[in-house]
LOPA-681991 format. One record per residue (C-alpha): residue in three letters; x, y, z. Coordinates in steps of 0.001 Angstrom, whole numbers, padded with zeros to 6 digits, always signed. Last residue first. Layout:
LOPA-681991
AlaXYZ
...
This chain:
LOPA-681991
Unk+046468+109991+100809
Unk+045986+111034+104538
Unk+048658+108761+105739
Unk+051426+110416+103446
Unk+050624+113487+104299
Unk+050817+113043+107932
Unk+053962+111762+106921
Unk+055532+114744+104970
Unk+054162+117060+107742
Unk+056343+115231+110407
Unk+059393+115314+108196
Unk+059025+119073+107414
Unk+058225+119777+111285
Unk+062128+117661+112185
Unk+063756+119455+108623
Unk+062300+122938+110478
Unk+063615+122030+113962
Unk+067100+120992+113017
Unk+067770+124290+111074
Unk+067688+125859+107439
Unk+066145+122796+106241
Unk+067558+120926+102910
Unk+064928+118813+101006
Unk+064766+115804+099566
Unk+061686+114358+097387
Unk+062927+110895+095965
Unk+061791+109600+092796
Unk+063931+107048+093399
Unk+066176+107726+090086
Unk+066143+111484+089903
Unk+066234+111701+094188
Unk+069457+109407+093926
Unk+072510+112112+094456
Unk+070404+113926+097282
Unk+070332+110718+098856
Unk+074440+110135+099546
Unk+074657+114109+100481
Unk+072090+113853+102967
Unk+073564+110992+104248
Unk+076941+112078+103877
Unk+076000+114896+106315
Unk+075681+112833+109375
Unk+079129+113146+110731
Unk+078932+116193+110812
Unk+075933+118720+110461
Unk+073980+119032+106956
Unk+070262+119976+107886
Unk+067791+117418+107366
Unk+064583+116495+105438
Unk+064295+113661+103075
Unk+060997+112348+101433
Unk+060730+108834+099408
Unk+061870+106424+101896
Unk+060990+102686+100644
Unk+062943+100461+103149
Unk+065674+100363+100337
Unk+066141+103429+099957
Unk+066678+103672+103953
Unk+069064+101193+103717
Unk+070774+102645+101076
Unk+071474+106061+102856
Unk+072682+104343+106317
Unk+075166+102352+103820
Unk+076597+105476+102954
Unk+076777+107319+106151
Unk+078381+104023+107547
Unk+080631+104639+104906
Unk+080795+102092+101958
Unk+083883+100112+100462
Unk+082856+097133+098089
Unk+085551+093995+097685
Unk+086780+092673+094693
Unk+089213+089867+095833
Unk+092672+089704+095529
Unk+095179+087186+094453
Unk+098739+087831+095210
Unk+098305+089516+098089
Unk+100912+091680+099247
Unk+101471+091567+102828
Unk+100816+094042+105031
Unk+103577+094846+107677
Unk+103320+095183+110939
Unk+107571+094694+112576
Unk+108309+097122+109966
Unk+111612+096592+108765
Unk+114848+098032+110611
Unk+116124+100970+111470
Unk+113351+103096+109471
Unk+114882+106901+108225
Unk+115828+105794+104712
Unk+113190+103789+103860
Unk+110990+106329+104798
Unk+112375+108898+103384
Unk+112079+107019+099706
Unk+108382+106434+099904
Unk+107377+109385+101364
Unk+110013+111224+098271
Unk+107629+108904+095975
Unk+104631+110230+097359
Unk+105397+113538+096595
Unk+105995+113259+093849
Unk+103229+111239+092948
Unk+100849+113802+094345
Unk+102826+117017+092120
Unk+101940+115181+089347
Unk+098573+114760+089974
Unk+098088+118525+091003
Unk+099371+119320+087530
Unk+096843+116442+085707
Unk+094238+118107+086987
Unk+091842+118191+090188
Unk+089253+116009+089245
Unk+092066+113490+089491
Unk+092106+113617+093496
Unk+090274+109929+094486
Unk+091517+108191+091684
Unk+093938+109830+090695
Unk+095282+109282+094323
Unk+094702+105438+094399
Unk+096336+104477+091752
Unk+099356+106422+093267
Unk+098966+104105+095943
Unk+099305+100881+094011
Unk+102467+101976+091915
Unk+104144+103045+095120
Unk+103453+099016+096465
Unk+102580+098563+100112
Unk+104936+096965+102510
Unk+103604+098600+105952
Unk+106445+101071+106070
Unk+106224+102055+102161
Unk+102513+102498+102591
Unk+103081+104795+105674
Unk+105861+107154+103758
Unk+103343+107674+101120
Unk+100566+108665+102849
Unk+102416+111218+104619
Unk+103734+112207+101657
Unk+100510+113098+100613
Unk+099499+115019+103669
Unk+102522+117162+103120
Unk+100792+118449+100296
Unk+098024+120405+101323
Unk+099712+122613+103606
Unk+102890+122176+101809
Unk+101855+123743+098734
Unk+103756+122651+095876
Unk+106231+120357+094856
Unk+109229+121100+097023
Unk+107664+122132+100185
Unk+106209+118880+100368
Unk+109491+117530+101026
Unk+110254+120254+103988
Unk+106697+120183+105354
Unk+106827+115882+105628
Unk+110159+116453+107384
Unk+110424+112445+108326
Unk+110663+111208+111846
Unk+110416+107642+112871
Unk+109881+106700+116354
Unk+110114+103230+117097
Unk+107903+102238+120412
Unk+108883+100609+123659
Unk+112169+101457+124199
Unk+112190+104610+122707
Unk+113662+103860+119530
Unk+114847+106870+117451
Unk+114617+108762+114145
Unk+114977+112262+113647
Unk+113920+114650+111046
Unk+110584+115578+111839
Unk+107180+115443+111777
Unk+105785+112277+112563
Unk+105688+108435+112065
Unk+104739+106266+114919
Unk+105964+102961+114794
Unk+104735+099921+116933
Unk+107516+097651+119380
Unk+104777+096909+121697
Unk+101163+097991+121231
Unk+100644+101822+120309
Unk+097397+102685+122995
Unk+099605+104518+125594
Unk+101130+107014+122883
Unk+097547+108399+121429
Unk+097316+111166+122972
Unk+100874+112475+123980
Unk+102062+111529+120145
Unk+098929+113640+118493
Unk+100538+116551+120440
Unk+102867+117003+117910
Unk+101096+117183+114615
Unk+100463+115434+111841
Unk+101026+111745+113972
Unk+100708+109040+111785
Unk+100437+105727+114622
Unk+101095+102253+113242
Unk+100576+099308+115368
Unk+097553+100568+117622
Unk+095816+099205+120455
Unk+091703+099100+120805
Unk+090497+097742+117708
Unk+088092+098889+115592
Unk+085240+096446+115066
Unk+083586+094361+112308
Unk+086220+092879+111125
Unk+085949+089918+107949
Unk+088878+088221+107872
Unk+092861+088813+106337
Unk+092727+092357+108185
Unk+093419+095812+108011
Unk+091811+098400+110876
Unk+092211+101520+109919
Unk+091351+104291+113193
Unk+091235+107978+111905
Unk+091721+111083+114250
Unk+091040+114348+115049
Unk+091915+116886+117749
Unk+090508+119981+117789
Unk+088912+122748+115477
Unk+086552+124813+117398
Unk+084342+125687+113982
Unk+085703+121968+112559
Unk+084072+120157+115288
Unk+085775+116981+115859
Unk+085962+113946+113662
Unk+086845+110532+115433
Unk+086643+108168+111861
Unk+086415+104380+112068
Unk+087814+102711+109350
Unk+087048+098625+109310
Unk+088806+097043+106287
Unk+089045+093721+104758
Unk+092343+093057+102534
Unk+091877+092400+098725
Unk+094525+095296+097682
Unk+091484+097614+096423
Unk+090954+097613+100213
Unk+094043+098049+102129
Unk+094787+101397+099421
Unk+090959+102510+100132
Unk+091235+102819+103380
Unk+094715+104495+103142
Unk+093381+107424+100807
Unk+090368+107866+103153
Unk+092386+108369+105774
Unk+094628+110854+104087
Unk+091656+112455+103464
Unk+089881+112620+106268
Unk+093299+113691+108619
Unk+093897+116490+105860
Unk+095366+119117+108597
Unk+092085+121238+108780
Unk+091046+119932+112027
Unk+094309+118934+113809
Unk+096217+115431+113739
Unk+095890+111785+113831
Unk+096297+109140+111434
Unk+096041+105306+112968
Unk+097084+102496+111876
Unk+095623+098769+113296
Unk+096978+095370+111648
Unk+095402+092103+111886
Unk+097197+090079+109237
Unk+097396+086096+109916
């Protein structure tokens, strides 16, 4: 049975959505069921962030509450998140040494330094990242870099060259840096199932299409901005009136109008 928990952590800014994103959809396209749960901060304050994968064999409908696989972007991600790795998990981090606490493995790879190499590291070492966590849960390169395009191949084929770069020096730096396997590995399935990946924000959006909502009011503030986003792409279809408020209080005094409207026709 596979019930495996990782979890990417770092600051605002630091690609924690993304590289996220890029993992969820990995687990998924390769037939597993997935339950991502993102912890987004406010990106004026910055903070803390982090992104919860669940990867299972079943149908999950719930994060769960100790980790396997922790991808810590920055330091401090290790001091919040330490006492929730289960026994014998891996956390992967910046850095260039390896060791075994005890109770956790602790693998370091320069994610920076390799990025470095191929581009921006800012951006970049996010990528690697991504690619040194596959290779420690079992995942194909091939797989992953399917992935990237894509979700990044708007960007050109130069950026997509420098992605598979850099996810074959994750792949490679991992292997070199690990001990021993990966006591959480994924499996590779050999059959696997087409499976559909929606946000909440996503699935929010549909619902209320499907419940007949024809007028949208709102003003875009995380984590509900997908909606928004989501129903401004189906007005042409649903003949859907939507609308973008310059605060709370007008899209609340649009959305009352709208159905005092609506009863009076």
């Amino acid at each position: 049975m596979t019930d495996v928990t990782l979890v990417v952590a770092g600051e605002a800014g630091q690609g924690v959505q993304s590289v996220g994103a890029a993992l969820t959809r990995l687990f998924q396209t390769a037939g597993y069921h997935v339950f991502a749960c993102p912890d987004v901060e406010s990106r004026i304050r910055g903070g803390h962030n982090f992104t919860r994968i669940r990867v299972a064999d079943r149908p999950v409908r719930s994060p769960a509450e100790r980790f396997n696989v922790l991808l810590a972007l920055e330091k401090h991600t290790i001091e919040a998140h330490d006492e929730q790795m289960v026994e014998d998990g891996i956390i992967v981090y910046e850095g260039e040494s390896s060791r075994h606490d005890g109770r956790v493995q602790l693998v370091g790879i320069p994610l920076r330094k390799l990025a470095a190499q191929h581009g921006d590291e800012r951006i970049l070492s996010g990528v690697v990242a991504v690619g040194a966590v596959a290779a420690l849960v079992g995942q194909p390169r091939e797989a992953l870099e399917r992935v990237l395009v894509e979700q990044f191949g708007h960007k050109g084929k130069q950026a997509m060259k420098a992605n598979a770069a850099c996810v074959r020096d994750g792949f490679a730096a991992v292997k070199g840096a690990l001990s021993r396997e990966c006591p959480c590995r994924v499996p590779v399935r050999p059959v696997r199932a087409a499976r559909m990946l929606l946000t909440g924000n996503q699935a929010a959006a549909l619902g209320a299409l499907a419940a007949g909502v024809r007028f949208h009011a709102g003003y875009p503030m995380s984590p509900a901005t997908g909606i928004m986003e989501h129903l401004s792409r189906q007005q042409e279809e649903f003949g859907l009136v939507m609308e973008q408020a310059e605060d709370e209080i007008s899209a609340i005094n649009m959305v009352l109008g709208a159905s005092h409207a609506a009863r009076a026709r």
